[in-house]
N, C-alpha and C positions, 0 to 999 in steps of 0.2 A: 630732812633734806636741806643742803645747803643752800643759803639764798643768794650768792654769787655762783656764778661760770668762771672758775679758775683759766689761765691760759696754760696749753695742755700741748705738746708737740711742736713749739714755735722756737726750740730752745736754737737751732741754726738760723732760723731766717734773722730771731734779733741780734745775733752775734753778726750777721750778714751788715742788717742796717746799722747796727752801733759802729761798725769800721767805717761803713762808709759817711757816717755823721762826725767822724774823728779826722778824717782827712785829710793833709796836711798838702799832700801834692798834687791827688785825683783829684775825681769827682766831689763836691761835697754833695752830699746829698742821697737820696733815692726814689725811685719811682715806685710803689709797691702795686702790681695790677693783678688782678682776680676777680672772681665771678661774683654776684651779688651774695652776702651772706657767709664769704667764705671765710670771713676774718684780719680781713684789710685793717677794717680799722680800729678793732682793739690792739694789733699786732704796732700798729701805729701808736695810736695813746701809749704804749708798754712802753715804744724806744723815746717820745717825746718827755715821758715823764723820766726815764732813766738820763736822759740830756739836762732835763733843768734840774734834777739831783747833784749833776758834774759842772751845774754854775750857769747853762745858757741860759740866757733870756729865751723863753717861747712863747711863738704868737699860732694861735690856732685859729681856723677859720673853716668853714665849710661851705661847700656851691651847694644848691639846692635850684631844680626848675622854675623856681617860681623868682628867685634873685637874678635867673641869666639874666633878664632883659634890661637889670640897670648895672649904668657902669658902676665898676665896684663893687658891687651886692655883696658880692661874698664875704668884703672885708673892711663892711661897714660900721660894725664894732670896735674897730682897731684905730682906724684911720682918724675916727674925731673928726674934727671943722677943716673940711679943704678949701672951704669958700664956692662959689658958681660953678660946677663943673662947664657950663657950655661957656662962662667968658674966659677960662682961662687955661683951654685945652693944651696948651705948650708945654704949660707948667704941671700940667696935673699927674703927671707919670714919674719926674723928679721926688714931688709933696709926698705921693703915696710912698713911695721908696721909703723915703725921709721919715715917715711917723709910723714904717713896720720896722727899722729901725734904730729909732728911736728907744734912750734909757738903757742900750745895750750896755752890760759888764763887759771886762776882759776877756769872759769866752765864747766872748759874741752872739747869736741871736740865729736860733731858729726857727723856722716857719713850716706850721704842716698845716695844710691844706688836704681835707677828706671830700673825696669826688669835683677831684680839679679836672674830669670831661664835664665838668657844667659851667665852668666858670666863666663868664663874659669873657668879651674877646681883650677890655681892658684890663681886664685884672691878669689874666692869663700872662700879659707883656708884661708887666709889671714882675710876676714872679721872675719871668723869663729874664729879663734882664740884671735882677740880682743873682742870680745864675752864673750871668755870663761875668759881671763884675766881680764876685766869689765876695760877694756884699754879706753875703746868707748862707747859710746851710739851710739848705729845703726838702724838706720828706711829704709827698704828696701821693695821695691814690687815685687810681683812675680803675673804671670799672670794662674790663677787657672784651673787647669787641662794639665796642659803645663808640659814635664815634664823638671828639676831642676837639678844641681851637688849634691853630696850627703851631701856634706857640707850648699850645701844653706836649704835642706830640714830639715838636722837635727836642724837647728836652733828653728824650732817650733816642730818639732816629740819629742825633747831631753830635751822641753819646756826651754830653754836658751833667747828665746822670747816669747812674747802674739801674737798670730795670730788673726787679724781683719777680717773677709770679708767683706766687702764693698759691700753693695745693691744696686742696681740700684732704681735711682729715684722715690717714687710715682706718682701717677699721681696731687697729690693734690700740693707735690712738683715740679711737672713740669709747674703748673701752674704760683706759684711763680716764677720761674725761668723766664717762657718767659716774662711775665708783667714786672719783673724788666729791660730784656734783650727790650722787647719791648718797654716799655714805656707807655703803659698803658691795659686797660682790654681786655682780649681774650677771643672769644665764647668759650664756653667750649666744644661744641661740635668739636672747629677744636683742641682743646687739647686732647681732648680723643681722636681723630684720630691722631695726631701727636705723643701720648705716645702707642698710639697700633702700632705704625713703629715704632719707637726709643725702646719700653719696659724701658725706663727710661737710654739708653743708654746714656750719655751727649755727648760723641764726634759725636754718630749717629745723636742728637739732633741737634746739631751745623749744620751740613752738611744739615740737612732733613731744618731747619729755614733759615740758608743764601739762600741757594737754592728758598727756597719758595719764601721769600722775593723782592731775585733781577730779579725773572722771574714774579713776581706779582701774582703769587698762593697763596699767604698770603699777604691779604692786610687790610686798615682800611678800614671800611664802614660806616658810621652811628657814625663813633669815638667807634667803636669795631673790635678790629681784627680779620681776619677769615679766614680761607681757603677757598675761591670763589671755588679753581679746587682742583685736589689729586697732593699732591708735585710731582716733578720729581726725579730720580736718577738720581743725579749728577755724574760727573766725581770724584769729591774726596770722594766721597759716594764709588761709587765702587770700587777704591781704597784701601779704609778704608778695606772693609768687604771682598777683594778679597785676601789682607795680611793676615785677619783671619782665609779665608779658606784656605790659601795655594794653592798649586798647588793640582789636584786633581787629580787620575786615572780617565779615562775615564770612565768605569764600574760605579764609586762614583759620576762623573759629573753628568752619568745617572741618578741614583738615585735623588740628588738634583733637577736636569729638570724636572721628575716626580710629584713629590710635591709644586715644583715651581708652575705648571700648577693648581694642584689640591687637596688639603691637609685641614684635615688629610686623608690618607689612612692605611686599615687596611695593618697590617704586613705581612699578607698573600695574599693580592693580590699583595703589593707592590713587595712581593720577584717573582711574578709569572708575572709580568710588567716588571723586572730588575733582577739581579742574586744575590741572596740572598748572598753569600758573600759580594758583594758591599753593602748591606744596613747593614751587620755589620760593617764592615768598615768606614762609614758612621756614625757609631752611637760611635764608638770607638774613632775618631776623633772631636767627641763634633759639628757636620754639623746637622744632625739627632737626634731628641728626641722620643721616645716610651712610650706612654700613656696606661692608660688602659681605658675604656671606658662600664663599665659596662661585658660585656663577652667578648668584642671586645679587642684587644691588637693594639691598630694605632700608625703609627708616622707621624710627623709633622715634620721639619726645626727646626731646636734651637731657630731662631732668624726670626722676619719676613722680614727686611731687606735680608736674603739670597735669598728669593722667589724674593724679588722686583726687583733686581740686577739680579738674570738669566734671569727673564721677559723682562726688559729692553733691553738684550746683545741676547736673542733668536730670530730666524727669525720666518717671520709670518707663513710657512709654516711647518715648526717643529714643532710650537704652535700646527698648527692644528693636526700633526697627533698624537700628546702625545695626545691631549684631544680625539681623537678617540680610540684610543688604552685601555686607563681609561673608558672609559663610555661603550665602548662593556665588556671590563672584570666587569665591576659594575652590566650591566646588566646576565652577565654569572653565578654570584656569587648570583642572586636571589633578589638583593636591597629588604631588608625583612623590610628596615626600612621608616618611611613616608618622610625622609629627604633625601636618597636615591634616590627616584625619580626627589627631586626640583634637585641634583646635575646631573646627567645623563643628565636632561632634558638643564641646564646652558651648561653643556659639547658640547652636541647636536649641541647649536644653532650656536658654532662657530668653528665645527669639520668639517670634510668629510663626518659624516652621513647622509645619509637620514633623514631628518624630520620626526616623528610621532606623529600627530597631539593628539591623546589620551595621548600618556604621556608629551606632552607639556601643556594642560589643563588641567590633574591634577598637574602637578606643580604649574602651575599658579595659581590657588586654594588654595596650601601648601603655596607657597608665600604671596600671600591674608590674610591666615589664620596668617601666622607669621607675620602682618604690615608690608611685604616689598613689598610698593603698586608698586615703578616704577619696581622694578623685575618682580610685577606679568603683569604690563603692557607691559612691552618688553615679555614676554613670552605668554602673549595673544593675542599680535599681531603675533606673528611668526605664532601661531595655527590657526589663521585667515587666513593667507596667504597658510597654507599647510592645509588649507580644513574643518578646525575644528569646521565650523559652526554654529550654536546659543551658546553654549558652551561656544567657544572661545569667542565670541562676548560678552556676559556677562561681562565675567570678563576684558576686553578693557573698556567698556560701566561704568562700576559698578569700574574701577581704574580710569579712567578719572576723573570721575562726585568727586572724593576727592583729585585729583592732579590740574585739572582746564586744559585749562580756562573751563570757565562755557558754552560758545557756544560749543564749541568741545564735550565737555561731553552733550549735549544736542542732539547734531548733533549723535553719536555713541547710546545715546540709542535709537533713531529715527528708526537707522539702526535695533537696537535689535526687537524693534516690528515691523516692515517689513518680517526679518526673524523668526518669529515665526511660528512653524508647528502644533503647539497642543494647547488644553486650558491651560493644563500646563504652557509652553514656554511665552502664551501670558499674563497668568497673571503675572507671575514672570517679563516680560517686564514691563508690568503697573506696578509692584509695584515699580519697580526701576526707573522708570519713574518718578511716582506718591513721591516717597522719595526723591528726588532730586530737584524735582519742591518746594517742600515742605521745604526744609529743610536747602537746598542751594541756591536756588534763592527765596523764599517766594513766591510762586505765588501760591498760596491756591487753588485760582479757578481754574487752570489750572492743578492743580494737580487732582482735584477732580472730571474735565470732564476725563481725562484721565482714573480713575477708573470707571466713568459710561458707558463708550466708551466701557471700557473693560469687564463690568459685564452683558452688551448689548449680546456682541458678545463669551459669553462662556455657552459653552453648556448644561456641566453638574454641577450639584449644587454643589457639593462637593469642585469641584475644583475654586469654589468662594470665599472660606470661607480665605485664605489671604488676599483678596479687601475686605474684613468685615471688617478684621484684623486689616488694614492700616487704615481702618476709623475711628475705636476707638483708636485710638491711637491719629491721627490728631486731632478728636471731644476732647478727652482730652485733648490736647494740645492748642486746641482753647478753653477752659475753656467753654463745651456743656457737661456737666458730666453724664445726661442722654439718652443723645444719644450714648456718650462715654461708657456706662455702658451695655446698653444693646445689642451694635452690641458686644462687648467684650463676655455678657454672650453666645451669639446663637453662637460664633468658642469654648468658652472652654466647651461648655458643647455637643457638635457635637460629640465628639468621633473620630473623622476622620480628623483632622486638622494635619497639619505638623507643627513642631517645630517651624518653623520661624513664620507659624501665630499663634502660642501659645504664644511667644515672643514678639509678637506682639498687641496680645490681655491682655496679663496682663501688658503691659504697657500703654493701655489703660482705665481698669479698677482700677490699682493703682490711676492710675490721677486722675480719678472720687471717688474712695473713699479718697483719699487725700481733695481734696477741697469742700468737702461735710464732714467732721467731725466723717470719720468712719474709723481711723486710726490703730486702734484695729483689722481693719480687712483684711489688707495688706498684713498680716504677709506669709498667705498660698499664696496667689497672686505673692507674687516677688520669693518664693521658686518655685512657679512651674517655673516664670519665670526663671529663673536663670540655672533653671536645660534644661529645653529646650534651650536656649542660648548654654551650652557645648553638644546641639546636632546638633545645627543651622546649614547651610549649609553655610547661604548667612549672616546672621546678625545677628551675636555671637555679633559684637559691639552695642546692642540696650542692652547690660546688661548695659550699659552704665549708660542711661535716667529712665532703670528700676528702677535702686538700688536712684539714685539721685531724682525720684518721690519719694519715701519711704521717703528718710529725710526729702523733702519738709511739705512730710506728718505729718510727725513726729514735724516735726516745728511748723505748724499750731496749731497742739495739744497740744503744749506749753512743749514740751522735748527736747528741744536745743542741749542738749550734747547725746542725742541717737546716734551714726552713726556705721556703718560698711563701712570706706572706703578701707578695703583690696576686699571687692564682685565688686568693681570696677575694679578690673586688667586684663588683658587683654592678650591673646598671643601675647610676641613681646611688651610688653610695657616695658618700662624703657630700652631698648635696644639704645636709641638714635636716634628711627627715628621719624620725625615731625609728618608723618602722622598716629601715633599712640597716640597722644596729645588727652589728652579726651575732650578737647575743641572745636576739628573739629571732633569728632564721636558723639556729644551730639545733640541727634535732637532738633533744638530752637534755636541754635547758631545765625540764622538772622530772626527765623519767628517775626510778630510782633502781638500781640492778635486782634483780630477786631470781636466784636458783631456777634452771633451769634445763629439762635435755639436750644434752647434745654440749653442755657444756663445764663451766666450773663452779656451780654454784653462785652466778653471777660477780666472774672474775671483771668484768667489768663495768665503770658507773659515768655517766656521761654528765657532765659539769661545766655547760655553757660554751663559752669560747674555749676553754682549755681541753673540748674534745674528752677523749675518754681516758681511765684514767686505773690503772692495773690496783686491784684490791688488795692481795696477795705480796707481801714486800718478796717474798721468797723464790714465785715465781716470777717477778719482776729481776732479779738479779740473777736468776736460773736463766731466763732470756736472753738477759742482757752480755752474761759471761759465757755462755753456750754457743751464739752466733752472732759473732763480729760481722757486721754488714761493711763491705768496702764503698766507700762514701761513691767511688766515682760509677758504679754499677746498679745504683738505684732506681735509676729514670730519672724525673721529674721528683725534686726534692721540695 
């Protein structure tokens, strides 16, 4: 690991300050303002030492709270013997001038001053006035929102300087940052989690990486860096961020502890949790941000480093009653929204309330639905435990079988069709059974006694028509296009099928008109599918293998560049979590084609994202030359 912090993304702001430190007819000078840690002031030392490389004299100096209260503090290094300051007050703002000054070369003398909002109100003049005489070139920071002497402020209000702010890092820049600091490639997913704590903070950066590092939360794996665990708060971490918050009223602590726990919250339960002065108070001192949110007005912590720092310093018992406190007034307030529920339900699991099992399973669901499979598994288990029955067990059953291992997941849906009470309940276990056998471990046969087991033992016909469903789809998938075609037409043309086995059925009849040469006629097939998927309950992610039949199909047909891959997206994808990779929702990821009725000898082999995949070159160009699809009469491409 490198033992320096390279400067990493500054390469405009120091071209910014080096012009204006060159200045012949402007401004000389600059003001550089940003947030604590953002990099004020190495970005400063970079352009002051690049100035005395070009010949200036440089005088540096820095305010500090403890220097306000004497005149000069700041620049009591510099200045040497000015003699009494109270007998000879006339003189003493000429003297100081004169010995920051002082020994200057031919390319004159400048001064930078780091956190001149602290600087006494004499010394402040002092810069001020070599300013206005164009005595100096001055580069000084001030820390933004902080308030300032009247004289450091007019410097930029009076435009006498150019005022920079200073951004905090992107994330595309914190990556350069670490690999250089690291020394070689970092997953990006532990950068995007280290720039969602830091916000591009670099001093937060520093603290959040050495930390990582020397406890082994960030380590190599494979000769890529990663975050194994979630950093820790350090001691100089809190530190840092405990300076920025200052001392707090208690009332304001409040507040912070609040959203520590659980943020955002709206501003109206927040002031009805805490005492609505405190949360302006809060928001007045830069701790608190207020958002709007569509009709909602919420706020959040400025910074996420604030929440992580009270979490760390709160006891477990405080924890728990703030998040009871939050989740009864969330349920008081009517949670009108469907995110609403997943938070109550998170609150719940590690408050003083009572468990209930109903809104712990629709969570788990909401969770499900948004890819956040181990959320929806911790919260299916819990509703398992407080009674929540086949339900609950589903969705443990059905987050296992894509988290693994694969016994376990085998073992839990075991359990699912054990407690199954209705044909309903039992077919929906067989299918989940039946998909998992299928698709996860390859065992075709086993998947397929398990649908006949089940088609055995269900009563009423109707509630068959998913185990039809599941079978055109697998028949497709086994390259049986006939058989794939016609269990598909007897659910879509039932009238009485449920979404999932609509979704189920036209990705079975896709497949079959894909490798049978009737691409042309797809088009209504993956709309209807598509559209049942955003009504699915259980397998919105089979748009998946729908839309990726289509291309297949489209391939076949000799249209290479047809594709629609935005009908692939997903709730929850591109958010950064693994088990929303189309690669592990694509049913075929492990099956492997093998001879079967009703088909070509398993004409075809399903291979991840790339969908399926014609075994046969001969029939593949027999397709392809046979029937020309007219691009514009396909549907949905």
């Amino acid at each position: 690991m490198a033992t320096g912090w390279p400067l990493v993304g500054r390469a405009e702001e120091l071209r910014f300050v080096a012009t204006a430190l060159r200045s012949r007819s402007g401004p000389r000078g600059v003001v550089l303002a940003g947030a604590a840690g953002v990099g004020k002031t190495r970005l400063a030392g970079e352009a002051l030492a690049e100035a005395g490389q070009r010949g200036m004299t440089v005088r540096r100096a820095t305010a500090t709270a403890s220097s306000r209260p004497l005149p000069l503090g700041a620049f009591g290094g510099l200045l040497g013997e000015l003699g009494d300051l109270g007998r000879e007050p006339a003189q003493l703002l000429p003297r100081a001038a004169a010995a920051l000054l002082a020994g200057a070369g031919r390319a004159g003398v400048v001064i930078g001053v780091d956190d001149a909002h602290l600087l006494d109100e004499l010394s402040a003049t002092v810069i001020h006035q070599l300013v206005l005489r164009r005595a100096a070139t001055v580069l000084v920071t001030v820390r933004t929102g902080e308030p300032a002497p009247d004289a450091v402020t007019a410097l930029w209000k009076d435009r006498d300087l150019d005022r920079l702010e200073v951004q905090p890092l992107s994330e595309r820049e914190v990556t350069t940052l670490l690999e250089s600091v690291l020394g070689g490639h970092v997953e990006q997913a532990s950068v995007s989690r280290l720039w969602a704590m830091c916000q591009g903070n670099v001093l937060y950066l520093q603290q959040l990486v050495d930390g990582a590092v020397e406890n082994g939360a960030l380590r190599v794996e494979r000769g890529v860096w990663r975050l194994a665990e979630p950093p820790r708060v350090t001691p100089g971490l809190v530190e840092l961020v405990a300076a920025r918050v200052g001392a707090l009223p208690a009332a304001v602590r409040e507040v912070v502890d609040v959203l520590a726990v659980n943020e955002p919250l709206g501003v109206g339960l927040l002031t009805g949790l805490t005492e609505p002065d405190a949360v302006e108070d809060a928001e007045n001192r830069g701790i608190v941000r207020v958002d709007t949110d569509g009709r909602r007005v919420q706020a959040r912590l400025a910074h996420p480093l604030y929440g992580e720092v009270r979490r760390a310093a709160m006891g477990r018992l405080r924890a728990r009653r703030l998040r009871s406190r939050i989740a009864t007034a969330l349920s008081n307030t009517g949670a009108r929204r469907a995110d609403d529920v997943l938070r109550r339900a998170v609150l719940m699991l590690d408050s003083d309330l009572d468990t209930d099992p109903g809104l712990l399973v629709a969570a788990a669901e909401r969770a499900s639905y948004l890819g956040d499979l181990p959320l929806a598994l911790r919260l299916g288990r819990a509703a398992v435990v407080a009674g929540g029955g086949f339900p609950a067990q589903a969705i443990v059953a059905n987050s296992t079988a894509f988290l693994g291992p694969a016994h376990e997941a085998d073992a839990e849906l075991a359990v699912l069709t054990r407690l199954a009470g209705s044909d309903a309940e039992l077919v929906r276990a067989a299918v989940n059974r039946a998909t998992f056998l299928t698709w996860m471990l390859a065992r075709v046969d086993q998947a397929e006694a398990v649908l006949d087991e089940a088609a055995a033992r269900v009563v009423t016909a109707g509630e068959r028509m998913p185990l039809v469903a599941l079978r055109a789809m697998i028949d497709g998938q086994l390259g049986r296009p006939d058989r794939a075609e016609q269990a598909a037409l007897s659910v879509l043309r039932s009238g009485g099928a449920t979404e999932d086995a609509v979704l189920m059925a036209c990705c079975g009849s896709v497949a079959a008109l894909a490798v049978t040469g009737r691409a042309d006629q797809m088009g209504p097939h993956v709309a209807r599918g598509v559209e049942a998927a955003a009504r699915s309950t259980e397998r919105a992610e089979f748009r998946l293998p729908l839309v990726a039949l289509q291309i297949t199909g489209l391939r076949l047909a000799g249209h290479l560049g047809r594709r629609r891959p935005d009908r692939c997206r997903l709730p929850g994808a591109g958010q950064g979590r693994p088990d929303r990779r189309p690669d592990r929702l694509l049913p075929g990821g492990r099956v492997r084609a093998r001879p079967g009725p009703g088909g070509d000898g398993g004409a075809l082999a399903a291979r991840g994202t790339r969908g399926y995949r014609a075994v046969r070159r001969r029939r593949r160009l027999a397709v392809r030359h046979a029937h020309r699809v007219d691009p514009g009469s396909g549907g949905e491409r």
